[in-house]
C-alpha positions as CSV (number, residue, x, y, z in Angstrom):
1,X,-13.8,9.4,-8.6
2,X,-11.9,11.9,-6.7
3,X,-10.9,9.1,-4.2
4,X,-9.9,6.9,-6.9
5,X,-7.6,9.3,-8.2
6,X,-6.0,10.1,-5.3
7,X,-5.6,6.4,-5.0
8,X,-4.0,5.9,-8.4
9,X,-1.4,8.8,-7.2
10,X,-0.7,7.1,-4.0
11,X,-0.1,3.6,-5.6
12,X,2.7,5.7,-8.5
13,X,4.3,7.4,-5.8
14,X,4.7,4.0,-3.7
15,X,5.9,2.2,-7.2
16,X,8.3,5.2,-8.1
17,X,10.1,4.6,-4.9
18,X,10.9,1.1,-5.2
19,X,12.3,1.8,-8.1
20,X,14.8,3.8,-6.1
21,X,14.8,2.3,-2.9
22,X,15.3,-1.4,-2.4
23,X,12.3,-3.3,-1.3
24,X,11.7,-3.0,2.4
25,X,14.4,-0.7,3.1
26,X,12.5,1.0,5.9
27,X,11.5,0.1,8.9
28,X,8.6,0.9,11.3
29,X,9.3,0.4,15.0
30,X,6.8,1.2,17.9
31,X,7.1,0.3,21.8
32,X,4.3,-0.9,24.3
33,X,4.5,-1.7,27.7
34,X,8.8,-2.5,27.0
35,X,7.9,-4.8,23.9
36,X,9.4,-3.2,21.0
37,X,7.9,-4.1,17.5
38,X,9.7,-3.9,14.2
39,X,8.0,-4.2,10.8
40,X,8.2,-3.0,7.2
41,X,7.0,-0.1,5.8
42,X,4.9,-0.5,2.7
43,X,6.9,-0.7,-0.5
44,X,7.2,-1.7,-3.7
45,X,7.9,-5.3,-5.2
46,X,6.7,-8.0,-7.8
47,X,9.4,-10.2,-6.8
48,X,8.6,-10.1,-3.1
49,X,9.3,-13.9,-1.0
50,X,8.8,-12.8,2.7
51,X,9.4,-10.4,4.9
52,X,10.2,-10.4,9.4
53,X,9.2,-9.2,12.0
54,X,10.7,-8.8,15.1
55,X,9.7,-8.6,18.5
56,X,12.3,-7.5,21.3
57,X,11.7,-7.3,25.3
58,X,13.4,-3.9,26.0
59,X,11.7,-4.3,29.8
60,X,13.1,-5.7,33.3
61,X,10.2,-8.1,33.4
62,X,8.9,-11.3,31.0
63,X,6.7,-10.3,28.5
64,X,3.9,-12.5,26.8
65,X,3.1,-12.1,23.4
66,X,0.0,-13.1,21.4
67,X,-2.0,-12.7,18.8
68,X,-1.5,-13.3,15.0
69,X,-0.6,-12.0,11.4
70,X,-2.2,-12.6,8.6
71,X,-1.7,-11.1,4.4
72,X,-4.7,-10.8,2.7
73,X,-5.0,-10.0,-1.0
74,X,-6.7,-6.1,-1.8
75,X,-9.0,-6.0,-4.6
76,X,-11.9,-3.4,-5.0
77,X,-14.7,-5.9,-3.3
78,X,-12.3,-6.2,-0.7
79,X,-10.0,-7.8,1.0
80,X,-9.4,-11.8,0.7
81,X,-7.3,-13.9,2.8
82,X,-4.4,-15.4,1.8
83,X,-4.4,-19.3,2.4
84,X,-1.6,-20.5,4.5
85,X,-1.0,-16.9,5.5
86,X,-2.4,-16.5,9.1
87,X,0.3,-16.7,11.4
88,X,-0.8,-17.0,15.5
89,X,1.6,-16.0,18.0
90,X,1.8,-16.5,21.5
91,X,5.5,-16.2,22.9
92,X,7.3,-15.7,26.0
93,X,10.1,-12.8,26.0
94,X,12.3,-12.7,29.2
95,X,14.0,-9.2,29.4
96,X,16.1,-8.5,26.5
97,X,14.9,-11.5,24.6
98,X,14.2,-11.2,20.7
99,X,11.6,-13.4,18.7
100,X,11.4,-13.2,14.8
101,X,8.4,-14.1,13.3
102,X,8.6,-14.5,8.9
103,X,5.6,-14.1,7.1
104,X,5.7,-15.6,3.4
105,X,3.9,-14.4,0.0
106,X,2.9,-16.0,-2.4
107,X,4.4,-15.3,-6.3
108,X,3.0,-12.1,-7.5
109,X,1.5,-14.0,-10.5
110,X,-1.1,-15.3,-7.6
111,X,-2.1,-11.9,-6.7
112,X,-5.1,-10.6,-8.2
113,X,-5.3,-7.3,-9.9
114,X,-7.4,-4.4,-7.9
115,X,-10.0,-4.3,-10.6
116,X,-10.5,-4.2,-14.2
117,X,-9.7,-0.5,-14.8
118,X,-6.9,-0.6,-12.0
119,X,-4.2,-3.0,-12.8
120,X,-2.2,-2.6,-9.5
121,X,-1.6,-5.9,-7.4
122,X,-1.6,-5.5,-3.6
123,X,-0.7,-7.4,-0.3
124,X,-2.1,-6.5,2.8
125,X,0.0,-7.9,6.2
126,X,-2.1,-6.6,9.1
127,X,-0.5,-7.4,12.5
128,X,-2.3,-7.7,15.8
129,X,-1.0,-8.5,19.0
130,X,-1.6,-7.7,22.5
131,X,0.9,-8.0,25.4
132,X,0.0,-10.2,29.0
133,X,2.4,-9.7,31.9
134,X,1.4,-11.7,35.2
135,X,-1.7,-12.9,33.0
136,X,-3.2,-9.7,32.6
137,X,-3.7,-8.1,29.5
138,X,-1.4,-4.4,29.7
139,X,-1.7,-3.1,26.0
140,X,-2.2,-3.7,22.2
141,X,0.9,-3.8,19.9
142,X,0.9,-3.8,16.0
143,X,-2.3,-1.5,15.0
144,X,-0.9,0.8,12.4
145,X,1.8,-1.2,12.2
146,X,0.6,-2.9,9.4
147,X,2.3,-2.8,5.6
148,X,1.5,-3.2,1.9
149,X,3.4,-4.2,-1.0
150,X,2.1,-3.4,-4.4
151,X,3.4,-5.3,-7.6
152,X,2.2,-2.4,-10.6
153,X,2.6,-3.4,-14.7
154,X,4.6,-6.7,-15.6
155,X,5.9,-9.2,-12.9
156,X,8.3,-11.9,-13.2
157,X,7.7,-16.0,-13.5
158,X,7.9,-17.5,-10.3
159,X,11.2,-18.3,-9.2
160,X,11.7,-21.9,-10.6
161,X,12.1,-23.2,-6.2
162,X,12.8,-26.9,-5.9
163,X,12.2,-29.7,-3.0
164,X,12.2,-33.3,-2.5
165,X,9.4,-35.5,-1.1
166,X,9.6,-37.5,2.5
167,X,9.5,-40.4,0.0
168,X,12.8,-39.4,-1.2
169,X,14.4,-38.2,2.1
170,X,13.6,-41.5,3.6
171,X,14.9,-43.6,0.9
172,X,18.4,-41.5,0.8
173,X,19.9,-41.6,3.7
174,X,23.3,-40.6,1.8
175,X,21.8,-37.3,0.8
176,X,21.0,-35.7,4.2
177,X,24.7,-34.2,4.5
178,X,25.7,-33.2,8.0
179,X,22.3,-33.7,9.6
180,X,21.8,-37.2,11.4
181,X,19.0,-39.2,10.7
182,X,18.9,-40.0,14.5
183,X,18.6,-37.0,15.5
184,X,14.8,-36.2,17.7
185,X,12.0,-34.5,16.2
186,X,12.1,-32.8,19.5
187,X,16.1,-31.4,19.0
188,X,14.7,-29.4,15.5
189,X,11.2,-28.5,16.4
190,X,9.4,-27.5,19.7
191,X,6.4,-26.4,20.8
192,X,3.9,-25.7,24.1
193,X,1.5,-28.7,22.2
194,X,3.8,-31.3,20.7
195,X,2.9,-34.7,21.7
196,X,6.1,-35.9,23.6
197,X,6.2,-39.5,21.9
198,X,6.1,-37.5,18.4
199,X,8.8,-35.4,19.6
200,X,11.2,-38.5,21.2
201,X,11.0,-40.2,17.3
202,X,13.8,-39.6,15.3
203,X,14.0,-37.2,12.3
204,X,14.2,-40.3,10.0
205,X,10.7,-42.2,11.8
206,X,8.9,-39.3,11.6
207,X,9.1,-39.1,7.9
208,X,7.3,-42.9,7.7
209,X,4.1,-40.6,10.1
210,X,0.5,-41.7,8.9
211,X,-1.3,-39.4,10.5
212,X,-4.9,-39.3,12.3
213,X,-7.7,-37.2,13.4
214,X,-6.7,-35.8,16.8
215,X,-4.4,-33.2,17.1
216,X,-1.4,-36.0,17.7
217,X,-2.3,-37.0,14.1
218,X,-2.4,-33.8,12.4
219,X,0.6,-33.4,14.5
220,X,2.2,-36.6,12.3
221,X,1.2,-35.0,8.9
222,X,2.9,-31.9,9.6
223,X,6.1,-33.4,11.2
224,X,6.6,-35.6,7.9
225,X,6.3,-32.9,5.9
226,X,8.8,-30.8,8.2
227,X,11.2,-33.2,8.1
228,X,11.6,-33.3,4.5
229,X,11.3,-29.6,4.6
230,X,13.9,-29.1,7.0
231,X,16.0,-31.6,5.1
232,X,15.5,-29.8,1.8
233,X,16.1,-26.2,3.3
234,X,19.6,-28.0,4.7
235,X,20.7,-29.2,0.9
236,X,23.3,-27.2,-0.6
237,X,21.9,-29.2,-3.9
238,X,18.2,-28.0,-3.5
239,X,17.0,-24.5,-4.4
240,X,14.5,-24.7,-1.6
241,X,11.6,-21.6,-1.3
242,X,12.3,-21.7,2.5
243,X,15.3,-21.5,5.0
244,X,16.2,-23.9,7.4
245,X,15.3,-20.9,9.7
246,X,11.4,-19.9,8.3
247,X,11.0,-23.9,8.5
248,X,11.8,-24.6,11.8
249,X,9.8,-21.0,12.8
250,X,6.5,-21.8,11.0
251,X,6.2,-25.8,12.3
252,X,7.4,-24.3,15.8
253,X,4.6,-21.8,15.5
254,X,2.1,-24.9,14.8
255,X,3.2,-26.7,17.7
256,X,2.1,-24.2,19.8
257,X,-1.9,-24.4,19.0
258,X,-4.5,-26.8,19.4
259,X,-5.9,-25.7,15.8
260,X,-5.9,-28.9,14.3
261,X,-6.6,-26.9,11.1
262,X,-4.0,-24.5,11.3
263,X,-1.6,-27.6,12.1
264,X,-3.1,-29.3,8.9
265,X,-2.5,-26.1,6.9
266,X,1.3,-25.5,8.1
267,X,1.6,-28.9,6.6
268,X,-0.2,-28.2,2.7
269,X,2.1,-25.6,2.5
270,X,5.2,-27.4,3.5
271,X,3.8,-30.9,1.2
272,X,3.5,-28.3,-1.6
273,X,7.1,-27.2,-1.6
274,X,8.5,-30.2,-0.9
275,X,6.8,-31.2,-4.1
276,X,8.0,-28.8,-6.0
277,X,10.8,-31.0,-8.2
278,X,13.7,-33.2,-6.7
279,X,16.8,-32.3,-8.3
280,X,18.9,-34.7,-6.4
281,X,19.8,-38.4,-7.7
């Protein structure tokens, strides 16, 4: 009972200062090995979309970088993952370079309450990496780096986020704006895994992708959808959950595993916002 009180306190104290800070205005930053990590601290937010991380190489030498991140819900049976929200990384700094890695929530209607008695909502982001230089594994990177965001009393409606289909996209040429249906798959998206005849196609061939069971084919499924992601984060006339940016960053981060499933999951999430509600003619 004692604990549970000394949790309530904790979760007023976090809520009181989002109400006077604004979300994420802190930052937590710890280096290992020359590999400086930036997160967010905890804080306060029912309205919360995503937050980054970055990952800088403050060293003389290349760095490698892998692992994952992953949000997970907090209830009082414990914690439950997130689906869509595990996140691998494995990246390559040379010195000085920077990698940014978003992470996105889900709308704070979706999160469950931490029990019956304790009406407080609560992300978990928990971030583990370890850091490889000349193959060998130097040191871990992330643990307590970790954040929360709570959502206490009364949230708002989802944001009312639009996006239009590959169906759409490939029909209406007209409505792509500056960016070139010619253009290669390969000149938008990249990755240690994508098949190179995927990646010659052009952005306007890969939205007609059937798809298969290898990982070529899940490969297919989650280029269509990024397509007519990227197109609908490009559109001045959609209001698009995602930035061209956190599109090209989460298909990227697909492309660089052999988890089929992951591929396949990058691409649900993607086919879900892209069905969202066209709003163009």
């Amino acid at each position: 009972m004692q604990a549970m009180r000394q949790w309530h306190a904790l979760a007023a104290m976090v809520w009181l200062l989002a109400a006077i800070l604004p979300a994420a205005a802190f930052a937590a930053t710890n280096t290992v090995e020359g590999v400086k990590l930036t997160t967010p601290d905890t804080y306060g937010s029912c309205s919360a979309v995503s937050d980054t991380l970055t990952l800088e190489n403050t060293s003389p030498g290349v760095r490698r970088v892998v692992g994952q991140v992953f949000i997970q819900y907090v209830t009082a049976a414990g914690r439950i993952d997130v689906p869509g929200g595990f996140y691998p990384v494995d990246v390559t700094l040379q010195p000085g370079g920077i990698h940014q890695i978003t992470v996105n929530y889900p709308p704070a209607s979706q999160w469950p309450v931490y029990s019956s008695t304790n009406p407080v909502r609560e992300l978990h982001i928990d971030v583990q990496l370890e850091i490889v230089v000349n193959g060998f594994f130097v040191g871990s990177l992330g643990y307590g780096q970790d954040w929360d965001i709570f959502c206490f009393g009364d949230f708002p409606p989802p944001p009312a986020f639009q996006g239009c289909t590959p169906g759409y996209w490939k029909n209406h040429l007209a409505a792509w704006g500056s960016v070139s249906p010619s253009v290669k798959v390969n000149s938008v998206f990249s990755g240690a895994y994508l098949d190179s005849k995927l990646g010659n196609a052009s952005l306007k061939d890969a939205l007609s992708f059937k798809g298969g069971s290898p990982l070529a084919g899940a490969q297919q499924i989650l280029l269509r959808a990024a397509v007519a992601a990227y197109l609908n984060a490009s559109s001045a006339g959609v209001d698009y959950p995602l930035t061209t940016q956190q599109v090209i960053d989460q298909v990227n981060a697909a492309l660089n595993t052999t988890d089929r499933s992951y591929v396949i999951d990058t691409a649900s999430q993607l086919d879900s916002f892209n069905n969202l509600g066209c709003p163009l003619n």
